[in-house]
C-alpha positions, 0 to 999 in steps of 0.5 A: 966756971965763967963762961965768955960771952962767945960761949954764951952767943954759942949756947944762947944763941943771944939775939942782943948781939950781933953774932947772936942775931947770926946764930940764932936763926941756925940753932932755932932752924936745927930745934925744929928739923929735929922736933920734927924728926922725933915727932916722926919717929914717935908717929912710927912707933905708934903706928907700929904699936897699934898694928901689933 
């Protein structure tokens, strides 16, 4: 299956294209709030870990 290029600005969030230079800021800004989120949900659960 050959993607289009609207798939792969979506997916990629390819920054040689205009719509990719709009998207990739979003894609990039929801990586690292859930980074952050599962890094704090590990956190938790060592915490947890440690005082059983």
């Amino acid at each position: 299956m050959k993607l289009n290029d609207k798939h792969r600005i979506v997916f990629a969030g390819d920054p040689a294209t205009d719509a990719g230079k709009n998207t990739t800021p979003d894609l990039l800004g929801y990586g690292y709030i859930r980074l952050a989120y599962v890094a704090l949900r590990q956190k938790e659960k060592g915490r947890a870990a440690m005082l059983e």
